[in-house]
Structures are given as C-alpha cells and as structure tokens.
C-alpha positions as CSV (number, residue, x, y, z in Angstrom):
1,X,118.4,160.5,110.6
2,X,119.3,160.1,113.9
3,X,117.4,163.6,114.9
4,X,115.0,162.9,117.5
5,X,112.5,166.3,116.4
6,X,109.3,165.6,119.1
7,X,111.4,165.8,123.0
8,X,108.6,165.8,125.3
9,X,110.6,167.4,127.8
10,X,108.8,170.5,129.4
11,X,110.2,172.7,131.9
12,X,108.2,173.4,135.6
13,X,106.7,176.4,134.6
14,X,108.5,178.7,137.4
15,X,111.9,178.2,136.0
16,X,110.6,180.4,132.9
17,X,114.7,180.8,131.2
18,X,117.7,179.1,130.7
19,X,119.7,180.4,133.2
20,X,117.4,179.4,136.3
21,X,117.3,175.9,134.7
22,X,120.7,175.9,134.9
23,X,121.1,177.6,138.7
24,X,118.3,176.1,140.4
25,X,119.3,172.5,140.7
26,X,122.9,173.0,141.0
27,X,122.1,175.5,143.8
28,X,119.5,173.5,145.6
29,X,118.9,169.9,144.7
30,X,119.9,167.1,147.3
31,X,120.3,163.8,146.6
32,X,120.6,160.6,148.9
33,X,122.2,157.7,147.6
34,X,124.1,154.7,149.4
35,X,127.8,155.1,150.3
36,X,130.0,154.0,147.6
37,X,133.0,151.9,147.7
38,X,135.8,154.4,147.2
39,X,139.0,153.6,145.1
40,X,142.0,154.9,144.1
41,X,144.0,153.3,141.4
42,X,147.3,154.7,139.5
43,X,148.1,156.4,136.6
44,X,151.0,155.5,134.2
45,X,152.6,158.6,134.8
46,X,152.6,158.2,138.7
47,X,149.3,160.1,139.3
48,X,145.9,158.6,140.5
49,X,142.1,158.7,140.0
50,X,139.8,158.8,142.7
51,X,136.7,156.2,142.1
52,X,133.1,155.7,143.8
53,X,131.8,152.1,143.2
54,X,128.3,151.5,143.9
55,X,127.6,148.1,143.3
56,X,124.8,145.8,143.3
57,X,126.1,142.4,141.8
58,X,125.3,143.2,138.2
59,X,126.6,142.2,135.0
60,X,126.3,145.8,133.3
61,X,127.7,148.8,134.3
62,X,127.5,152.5,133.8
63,X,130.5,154.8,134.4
64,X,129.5,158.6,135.0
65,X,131.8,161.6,134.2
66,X,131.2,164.9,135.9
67,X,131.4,168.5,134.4
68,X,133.9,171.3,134.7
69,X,135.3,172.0,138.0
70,X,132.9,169.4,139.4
71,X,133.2,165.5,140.7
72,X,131.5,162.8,141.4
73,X,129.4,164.2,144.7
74,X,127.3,166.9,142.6
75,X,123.4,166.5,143.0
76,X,123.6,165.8,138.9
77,X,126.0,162.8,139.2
78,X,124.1,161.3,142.0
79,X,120.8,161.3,140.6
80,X,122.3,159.6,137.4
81,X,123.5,157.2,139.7
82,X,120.2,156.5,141.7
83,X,118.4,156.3,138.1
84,X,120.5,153.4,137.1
85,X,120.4,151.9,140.0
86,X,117.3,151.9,140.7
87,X,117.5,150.0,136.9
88,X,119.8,147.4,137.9
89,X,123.1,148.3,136.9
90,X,126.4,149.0,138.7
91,X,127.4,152.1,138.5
92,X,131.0,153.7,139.0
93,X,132.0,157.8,139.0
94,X,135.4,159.0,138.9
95,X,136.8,162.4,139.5
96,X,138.9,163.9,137.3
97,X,142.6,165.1,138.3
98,X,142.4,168.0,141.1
99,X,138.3,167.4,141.2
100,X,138.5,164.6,144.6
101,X,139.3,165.6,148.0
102,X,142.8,165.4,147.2
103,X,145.0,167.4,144.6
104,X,146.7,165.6,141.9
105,X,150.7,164.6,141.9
106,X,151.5,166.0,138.3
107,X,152.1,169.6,137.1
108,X,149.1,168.7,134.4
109,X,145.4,168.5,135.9
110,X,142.7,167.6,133.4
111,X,140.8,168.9,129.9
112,X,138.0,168.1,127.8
113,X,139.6,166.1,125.5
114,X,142.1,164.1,128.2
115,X,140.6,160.4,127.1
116,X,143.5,158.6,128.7
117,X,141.8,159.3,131.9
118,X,138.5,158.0,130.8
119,X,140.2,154.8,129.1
120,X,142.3,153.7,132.2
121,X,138.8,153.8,134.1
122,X,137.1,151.5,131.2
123,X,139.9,149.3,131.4
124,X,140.2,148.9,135.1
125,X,136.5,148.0,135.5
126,X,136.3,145.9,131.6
127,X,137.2,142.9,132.7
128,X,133.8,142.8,135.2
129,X,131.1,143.3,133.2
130,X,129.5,142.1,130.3
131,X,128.5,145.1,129.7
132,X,129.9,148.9,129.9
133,X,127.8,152.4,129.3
134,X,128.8,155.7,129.1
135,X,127.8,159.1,130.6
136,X,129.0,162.0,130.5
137,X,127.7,165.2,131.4
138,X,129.2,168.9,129.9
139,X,133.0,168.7,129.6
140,X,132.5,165.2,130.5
141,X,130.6,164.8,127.7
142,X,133.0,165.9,125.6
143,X,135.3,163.6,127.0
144,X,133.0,160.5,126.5
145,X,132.2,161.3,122.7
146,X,135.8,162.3,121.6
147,X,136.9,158.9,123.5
148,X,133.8,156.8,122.2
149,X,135.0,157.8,118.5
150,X,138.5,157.1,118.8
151,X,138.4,153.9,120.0
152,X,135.2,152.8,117.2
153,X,134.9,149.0,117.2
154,X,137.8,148.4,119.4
155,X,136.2,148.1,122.8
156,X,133.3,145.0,122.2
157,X,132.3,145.5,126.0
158,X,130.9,149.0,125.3
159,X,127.3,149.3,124.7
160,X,126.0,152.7,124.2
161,X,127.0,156.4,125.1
162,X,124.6,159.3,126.7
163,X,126.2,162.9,126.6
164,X,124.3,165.6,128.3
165,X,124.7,169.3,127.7
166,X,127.6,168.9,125.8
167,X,130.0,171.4,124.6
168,X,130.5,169.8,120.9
169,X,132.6,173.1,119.6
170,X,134.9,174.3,122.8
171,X,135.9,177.1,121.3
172,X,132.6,179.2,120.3
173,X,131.3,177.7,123.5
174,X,134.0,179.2,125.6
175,X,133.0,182.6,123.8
176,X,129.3,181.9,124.8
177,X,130.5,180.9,128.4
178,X,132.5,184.3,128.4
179,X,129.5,186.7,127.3
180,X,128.2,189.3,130.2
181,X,124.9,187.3,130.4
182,X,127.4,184.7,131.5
183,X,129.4,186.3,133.9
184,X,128.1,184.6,136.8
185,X,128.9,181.1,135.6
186,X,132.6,182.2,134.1
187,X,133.8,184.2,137.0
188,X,132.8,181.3,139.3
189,X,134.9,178.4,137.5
190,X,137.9,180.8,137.1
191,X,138.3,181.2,141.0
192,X,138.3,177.5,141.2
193,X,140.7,177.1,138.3
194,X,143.0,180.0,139.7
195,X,142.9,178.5,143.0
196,X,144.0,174.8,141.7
197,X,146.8,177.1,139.7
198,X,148.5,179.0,142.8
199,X,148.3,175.0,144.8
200,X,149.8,173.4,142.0
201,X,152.4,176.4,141.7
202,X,153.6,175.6,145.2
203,X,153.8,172.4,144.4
204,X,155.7,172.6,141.5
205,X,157.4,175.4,141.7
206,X,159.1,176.9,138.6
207,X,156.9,175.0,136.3
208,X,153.6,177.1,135.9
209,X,153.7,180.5,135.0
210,X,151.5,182.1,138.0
211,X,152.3,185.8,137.6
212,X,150.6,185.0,134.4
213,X,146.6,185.1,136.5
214,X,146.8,188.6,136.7
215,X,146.0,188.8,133.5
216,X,143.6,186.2,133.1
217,X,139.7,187.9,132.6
218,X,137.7,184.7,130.7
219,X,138.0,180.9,130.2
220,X,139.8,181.3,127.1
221,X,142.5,183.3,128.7
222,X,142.9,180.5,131.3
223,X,143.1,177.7,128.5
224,X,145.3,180.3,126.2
225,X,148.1,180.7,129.6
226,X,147.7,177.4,131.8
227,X,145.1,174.5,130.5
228,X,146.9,174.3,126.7
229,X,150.4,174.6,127.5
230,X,150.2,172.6,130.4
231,X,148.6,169.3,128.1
232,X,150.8,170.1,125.1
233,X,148.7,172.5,123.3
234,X,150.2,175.8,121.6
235,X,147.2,177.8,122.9
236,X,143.8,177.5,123.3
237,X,143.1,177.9,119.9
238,X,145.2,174.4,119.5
239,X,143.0,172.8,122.5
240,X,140.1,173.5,121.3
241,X,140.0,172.6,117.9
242,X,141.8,169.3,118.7
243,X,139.8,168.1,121.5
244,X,136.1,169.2,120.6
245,X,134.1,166.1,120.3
246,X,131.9,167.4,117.2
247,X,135.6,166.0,115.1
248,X,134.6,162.3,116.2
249,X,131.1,162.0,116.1
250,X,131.3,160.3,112.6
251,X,133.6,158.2,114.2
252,X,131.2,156.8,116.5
253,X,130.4,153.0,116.1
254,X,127.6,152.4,118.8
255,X,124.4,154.3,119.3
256,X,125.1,157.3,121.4
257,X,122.7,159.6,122.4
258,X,123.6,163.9,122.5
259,X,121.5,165.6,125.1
260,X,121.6,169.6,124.6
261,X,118.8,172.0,124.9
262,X,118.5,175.2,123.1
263,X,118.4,177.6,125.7
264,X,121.6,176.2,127.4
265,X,123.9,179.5,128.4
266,X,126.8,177.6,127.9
267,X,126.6,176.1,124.2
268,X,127.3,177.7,120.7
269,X,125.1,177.2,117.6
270,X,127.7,174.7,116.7
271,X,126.5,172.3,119.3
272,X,123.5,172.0,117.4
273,X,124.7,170.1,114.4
274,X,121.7,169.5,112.8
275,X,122.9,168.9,109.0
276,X,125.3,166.6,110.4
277,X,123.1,164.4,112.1
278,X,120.9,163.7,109.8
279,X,124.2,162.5,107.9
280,X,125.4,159.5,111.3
281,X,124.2,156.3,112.0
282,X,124.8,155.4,115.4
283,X,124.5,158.8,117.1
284,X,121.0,160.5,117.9
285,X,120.8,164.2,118.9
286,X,118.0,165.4,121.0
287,X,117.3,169.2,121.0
288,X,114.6,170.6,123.7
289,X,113.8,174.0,123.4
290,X,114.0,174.1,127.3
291,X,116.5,172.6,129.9
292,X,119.2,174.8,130.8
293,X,122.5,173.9,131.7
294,X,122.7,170.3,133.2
295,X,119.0,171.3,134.4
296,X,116.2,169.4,132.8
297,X,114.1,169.7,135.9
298,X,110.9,167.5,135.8
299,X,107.3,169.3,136.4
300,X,106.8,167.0,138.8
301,X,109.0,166.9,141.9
302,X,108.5,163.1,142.4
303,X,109.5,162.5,138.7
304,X,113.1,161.7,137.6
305,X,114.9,164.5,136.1
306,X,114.9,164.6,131.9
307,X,118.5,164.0,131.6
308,X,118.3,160.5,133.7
309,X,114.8,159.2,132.4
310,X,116.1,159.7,128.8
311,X,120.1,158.1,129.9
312,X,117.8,155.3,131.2
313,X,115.9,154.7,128.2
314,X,118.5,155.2,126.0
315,X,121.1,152.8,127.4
316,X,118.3,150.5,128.4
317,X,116.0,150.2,124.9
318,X,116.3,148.2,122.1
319,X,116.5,150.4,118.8
C-alpha cells in the first residue's frame, strides 16, 4: 500500500488553479528566520558547495535541497526550515553549483540526478547527528529519491525522506514544463540557465558550445545542447532516463514520503505512479487534487503551509 487516498489538504479558496498555487507564494511569500552559519566546504574535483547551518544543539538533523534555478534563500526553503525548527531539529540547506552568490569553479554546474553533491553534504554533517532526514523539493526531489535508493541500507544515520512536487519522469515532465500553458515558468528558467551558460563560457572559454543558445527554445533543448553533454550524457534523452528518480524508488529502504499534487503545471502523469505504489514498502505517495507547484498554501494564513506540516509529521511520526 503505501498510497495515502484521504489528503486533507484544501486550497484558500482564491487561488482557484494550479498555476496561481504555484505563482502566488513564490511571487509573494516572506519568511523570517534566524541567520545561519554559512559554510563552504570543497569538492573532490576542486569545486565547493555553499552551506546555511542553523543550529540549535540537537541530535537530529534535516538537510533541505532547493528546486531548479533556486537556493537555499527561497521563501519555500525557509519555511521548511522554520517548521523544523520550531520541532527541534537542526537544520542545514545547501545550494547547488552556480545556485549561491558565487558561480562555481568547474565547466559542469548541477542536474537532477547529480547525488555526489547531495552525498558529500550527508557525509560532511554524518558524523554529528544521530540522526539525518531528507528533503527535497522539485529537482531536489529528484535528487533526494534517486540518492536515497542508491545508497539503500548503507547509510544507518538516515531516517526518513520527504520529496515535494517531484518530477519522478524528467523527460514527460520537461514536455509538460515546455507546453504554451507553461510558457511563463519555461521561458523564465531558461534566461537563468542561458545566463549561467555565457558566465561559464567566459570562464571556460573553448569548452561550452555558446553559439549553440540561439537555438535553444525549451528545457529540453537546453538539456539536449549544454546540461547532458556537460555531465556525461549523450543527450537529454540519456539524462533523463538515467537520472529520473521513478528508476529507484523500489530501491528505497526507509520510509520516504512523495508529495505531488494533481494540478501541478510542472508534472507528467508519470509522476503519479499509482500501480507502483501500491507495489513499495517503505515509500508513501500522497496525491492532492490541489497544491500547485511547490504551493500548498494553507486556508489559514497563520497555519503552516501543507508541504511543511506533512515533512513534519512525516519525519517526526512513528509508523
């Protein structure tokens, strides 16, 4: 089984679709939280991450992983991050490569499926805790499930796994991101991405193909010409079928919990795997028929939003 059927999330009745579920908090949402602890600690290749610690002398943490073309200051990351908290556990964010203030040293950047990232980040905080959750929200989610089923058993510190709005198939979820009801959302990460491109370019001349963004009219394109080739894909084609996390979730040893409502612009019916769920153990999928894009709003303004109160209870309860 692990299909949770009866969500009890519902939607404030003024954001009446999917896409302002998905644009109204990202647009206007502001979160206080206290000033982290910033880090920066190396890669093996000569690169670095950028970290935000915000610690409160617990034995458990939760690590946080942010979205496309987002990082660890977006109103969604932050509200996690009071929700624990405010819960009593540590909590640490990272940004991926190219998402912090700073632009990465390497001619790569970072994808869905780039777990080395996400595993140096475990492994530098591991030996601190007693216990360690996961997070991850969109791409991030991605990221958290394909890495939570690789590494199965091996990992004793890690407790459980949330992933919110998750893009389990990348490729027919790249075609829905690339649909003209979706324009808005796809035109907006592909000036970010072409931006990082031409920096990186400068940086590196000779090594990525710029004239190439000329050419470039939807995410697919961009994966097909720069994000593949660059991580040692063929094409997007390649990326996407190797890195989508709906490959690993029968790999999953710990319960894990899948976030994704059904009116999310961004995800394909195959991020709705409901035959397969009813086939896992460990991992529990929650479908709402409402929540957007990284939205679930509360009703209530003084509430929590969905997403956190369910990480909370998830990662907190005993099943």
């Amino acid at each position: 089984m692990p299909l949770l059927e009866n969500s009890t999330y519902t939607r404030p009745k003024w954001l009446f679709s999917g896409h302002l579920e998905t644009i109204y908090p990202s647009l206007f949402r502001r979160v206080s939280v206290p000033n982290p602890v910033k880090e920066r600690i190396s890669t093996s290749d000569g690169d670095f991450l950028d970290l935000d610690w915000y610690r409160q002398e617990k034995h458990k943490l939760v690590i946080i992983s942010h979205g496309l073309e987002g990082n660890s200051t977006r109103a969604y990351m932050l509200g996690m991050v009071n929700s624990f908290l405010q819960n009593g556990y540590d909590v640490l964010t990272w940004n991926f490569r190219s998402c912090s203030d700073e632009m990465n040293k390497q001619v790569i950047f970072y994808h869905s499926g780039a777990t080395y990232d996400l595993d140096l980040v475990v492994k530098h905080a591991y030996n601190s805790y007693d216990e360690i959750n996961l997070v991850g929200f969109s791409l991030g989610g991605n990221l958290t499930l394909k890495y939570l089923g690789e590494k199965g058993n091996s990992l004793s510190k890690i407790h459980r796994g949330v992933g919110i709005s998750v893009p389990l198939h990348l490729g027919s979820s790249s075609k829905k991101i690339s649909e003209t009801e979706n324009t808005l959302y796809s035109k907006r990460f592909l000036r970010s991405l072409k931006k990082k491109v031409i920096e990186k370019s400068n940086a590196h001349p000779g090594q990525i193909p710029v004239e190439t963004l000329r050419n470039i009219k939807t995410l697919a394109d961009f994966d097909d010409f720069f994000t593949g080739p660059l991580h040692g894909f063929a094409d997007a084609e390649e990326y996407y079928e190797v890195n989508s996390s709906l490959y690993f979730l029968d790999q999953i040893k710990l319960p894990t919990l899948v976030l994704n409502a059904h009116n999310d612009p961004f995800l394909s019916e195959r991020c709705f795997p409901v035959k397969l769920a009813k086939t896992l153990d460990q991992v529990y999928f929650e479908f709402p028929k409402h929540g957007g894009h990284v939205g679930f709003s509360p009703a209530n303004s003084d509430k929590p939003y969905y997403s956190e109160q369910r990480a909370v209870e998830f990662i907190s309860a005993v099943l």
